[in-house]
C-alpha positions as CSV (number, residue, x, y, z in Angstrom):
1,X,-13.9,-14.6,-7.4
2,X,-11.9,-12.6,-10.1
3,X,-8.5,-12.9,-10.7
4,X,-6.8,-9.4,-10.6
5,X,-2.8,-8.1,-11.2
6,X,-1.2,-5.5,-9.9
7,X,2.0,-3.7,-11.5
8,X,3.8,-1.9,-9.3
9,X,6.3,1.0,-10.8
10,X,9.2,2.1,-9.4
11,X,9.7,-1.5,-7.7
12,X,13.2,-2.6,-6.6
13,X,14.5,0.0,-9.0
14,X,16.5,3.1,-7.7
15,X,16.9,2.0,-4.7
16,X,13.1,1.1,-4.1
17,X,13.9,-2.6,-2.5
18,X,11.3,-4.5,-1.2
19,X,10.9,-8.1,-1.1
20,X,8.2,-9.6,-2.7
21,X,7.5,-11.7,0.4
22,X,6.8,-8.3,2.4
23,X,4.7,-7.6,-0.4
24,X,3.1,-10.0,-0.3
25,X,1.9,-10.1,3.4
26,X,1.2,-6.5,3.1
27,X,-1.4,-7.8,0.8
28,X,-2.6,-10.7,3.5
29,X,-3.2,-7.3,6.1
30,X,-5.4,-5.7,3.6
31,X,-7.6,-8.7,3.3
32,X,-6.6,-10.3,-0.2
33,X,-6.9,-13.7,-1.3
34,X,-4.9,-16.3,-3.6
35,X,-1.8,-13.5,-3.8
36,X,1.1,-14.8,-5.6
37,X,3.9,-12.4,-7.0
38,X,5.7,-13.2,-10.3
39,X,9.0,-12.2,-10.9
40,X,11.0,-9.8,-8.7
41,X,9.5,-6.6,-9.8
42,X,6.2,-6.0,-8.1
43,X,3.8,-8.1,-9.9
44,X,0.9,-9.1,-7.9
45,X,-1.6,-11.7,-8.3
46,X,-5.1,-11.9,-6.3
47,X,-8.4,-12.5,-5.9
48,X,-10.9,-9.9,-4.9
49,X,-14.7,-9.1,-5.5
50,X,-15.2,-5.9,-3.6
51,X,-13.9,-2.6,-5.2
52,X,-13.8,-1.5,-8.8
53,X,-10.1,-1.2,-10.4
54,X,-9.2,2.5,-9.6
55,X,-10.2,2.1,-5.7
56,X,-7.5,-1.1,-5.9
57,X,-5.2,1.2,-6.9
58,X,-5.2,3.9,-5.2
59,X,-5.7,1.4,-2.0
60,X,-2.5,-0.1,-3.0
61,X,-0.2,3.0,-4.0
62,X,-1.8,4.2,-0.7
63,X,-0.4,1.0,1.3
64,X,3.3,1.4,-0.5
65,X,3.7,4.3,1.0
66,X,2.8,3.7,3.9
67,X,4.0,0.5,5.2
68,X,7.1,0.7,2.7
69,X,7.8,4.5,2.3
70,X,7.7,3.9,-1.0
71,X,5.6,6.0,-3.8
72,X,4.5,4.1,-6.7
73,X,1.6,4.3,-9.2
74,X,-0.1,0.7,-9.8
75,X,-1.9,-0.3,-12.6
76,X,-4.5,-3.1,-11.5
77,X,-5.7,-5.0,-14.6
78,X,-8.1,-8.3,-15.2
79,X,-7.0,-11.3,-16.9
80,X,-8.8,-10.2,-20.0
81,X,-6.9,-6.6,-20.0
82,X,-3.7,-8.8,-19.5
83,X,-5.1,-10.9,-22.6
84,X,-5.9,-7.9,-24.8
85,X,-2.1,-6.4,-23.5
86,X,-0.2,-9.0,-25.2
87,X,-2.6,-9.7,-28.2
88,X,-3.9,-6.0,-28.8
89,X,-0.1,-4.9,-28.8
90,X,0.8,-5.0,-32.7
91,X,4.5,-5.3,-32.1
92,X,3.7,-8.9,-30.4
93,X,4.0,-10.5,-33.7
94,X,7.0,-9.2,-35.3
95,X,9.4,-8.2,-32.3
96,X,11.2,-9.6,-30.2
97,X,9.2,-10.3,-26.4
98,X,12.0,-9.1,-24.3
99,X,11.7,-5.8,-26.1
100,X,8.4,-5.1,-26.9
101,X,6.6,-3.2,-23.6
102,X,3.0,-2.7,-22.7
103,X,3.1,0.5,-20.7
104,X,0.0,0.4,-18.3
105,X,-1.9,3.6,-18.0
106,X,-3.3,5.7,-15.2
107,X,-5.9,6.6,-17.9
108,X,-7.0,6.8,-21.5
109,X,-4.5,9.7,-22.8
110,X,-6.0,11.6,-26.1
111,X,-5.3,11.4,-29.5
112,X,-3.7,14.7,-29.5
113,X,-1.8,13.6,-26.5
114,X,-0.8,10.7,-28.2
115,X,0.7,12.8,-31.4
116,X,2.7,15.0,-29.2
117,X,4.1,12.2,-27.6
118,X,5.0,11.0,-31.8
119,X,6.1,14.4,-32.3
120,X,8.3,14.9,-29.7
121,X,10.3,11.4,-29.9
122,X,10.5,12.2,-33.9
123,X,14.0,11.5,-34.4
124,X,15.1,10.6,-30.9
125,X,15.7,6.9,-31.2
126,X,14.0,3.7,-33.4
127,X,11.4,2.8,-31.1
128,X,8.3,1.9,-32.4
129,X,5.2,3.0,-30.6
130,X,1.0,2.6,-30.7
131,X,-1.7,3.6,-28.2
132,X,-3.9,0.8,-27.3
133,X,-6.9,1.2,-24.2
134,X,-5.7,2.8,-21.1
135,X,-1.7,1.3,-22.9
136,X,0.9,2.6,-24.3
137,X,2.7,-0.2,-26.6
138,X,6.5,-0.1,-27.5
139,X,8.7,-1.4,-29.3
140,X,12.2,-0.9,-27.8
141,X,13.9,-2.3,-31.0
142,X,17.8,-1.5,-29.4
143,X,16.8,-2.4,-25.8
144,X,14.8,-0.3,-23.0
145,X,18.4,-0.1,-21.3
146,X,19.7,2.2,-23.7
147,X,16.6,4.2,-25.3
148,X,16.0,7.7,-24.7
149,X,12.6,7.2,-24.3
150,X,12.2,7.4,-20.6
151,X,9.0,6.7,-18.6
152,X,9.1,10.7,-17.6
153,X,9.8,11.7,-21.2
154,X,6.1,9.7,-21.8
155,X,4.4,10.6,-18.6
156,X,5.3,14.6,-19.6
157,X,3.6,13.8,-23.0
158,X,0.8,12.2,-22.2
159,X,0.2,13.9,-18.9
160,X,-0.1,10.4,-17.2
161,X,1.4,7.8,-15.1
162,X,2.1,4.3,-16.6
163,X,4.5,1.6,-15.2
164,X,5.7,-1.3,-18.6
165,X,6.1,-5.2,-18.6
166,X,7.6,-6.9,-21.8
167,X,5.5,-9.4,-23.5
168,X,7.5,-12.5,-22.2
169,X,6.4,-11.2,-18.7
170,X,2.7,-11.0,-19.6
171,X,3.1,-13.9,-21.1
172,X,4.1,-15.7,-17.7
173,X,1.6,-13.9,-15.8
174,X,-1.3,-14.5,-17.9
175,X,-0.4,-18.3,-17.7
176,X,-0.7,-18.0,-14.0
177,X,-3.9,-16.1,-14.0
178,X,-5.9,-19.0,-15.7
């Protein structure tokens, strides 16, 4: 059965608590096998062979608000988008994993899009950014505590929803998914 993750935005964040053992039986209810959660901030791993991806998440953004009263967009990804979210991300090899983000996409922004969003930061801060498939990498050089480069700033830009993890995380949860 394939090995699926889902990235939950907005989870125990400004004021958005949740524990990831509710979470985790909400996933039991809807049927899902082999769930584990890594780290505290709505990472989800399961098995599941009947839906494609954008069903899954709208099935789980669906279930966060309604057992949880919680909204959130959720990326669901396969092992081998996880894979190609570390090793497609071209500030993997040179910064520093804490601080270099894959931002997971509700969809495939455009070019243009994507030079707006350049355009707009011009100036703003140091971060260092690239568009990958359905990702948005960044490097946060200075930390993602204190950039200016917010996930609204990006979603206005790119005229999409995306929720980050930093290459250490991916790194853990791609170890778990094999």
């Amino acid at each position: 059965m394939p090995r699926y993750v889902a990235f939950f935005g907005s989870i125990n964040v400004g004021g958005n608590r949740l524990t990831m053992a509710d979470l985790r039986y909400a996933f039991e209810r809807e049927g899902f096998e082999q769930i584990e959660t890594v780290v505290a901030s709505g990472n989800v791993l399961f098995d599941f062979d009947d839906r494609p991806t954008e069903g899954l998440e709208e099935l789980f953004a669906h279930m966060m608000d309604e057992r949880f009263d919680i909204t959130s967009y959720v990326a669901v990804r396969s092992r081998d988008e996880v894979a190609l979210a570390i090793s497609g991300n071209p500030f993997a090899a040179d910064g520093e994993e804490n601080l270099v983000h894959t931002q997971f996409l509700a969809r495939q922004p455009s070019e243009a899009q994507f030079a707006d969003l350049i355009e707009g930061y011009r100036g703003r801060g140091p971060e260092r950014l690239a568009l990958g498939d359905r990702a948005l990498y960044i490097d946060y050089v200075d930390g993602a505590g204190n950039t200016r480069l917010t996930g609204a700033f990006i979603e206005r830009r790119l005229g999409c929803r995306g929720t980050a993890r930093n290459i250490r995380s991916l790194k853990r949860i791609l170890a778990k998914m094999d």
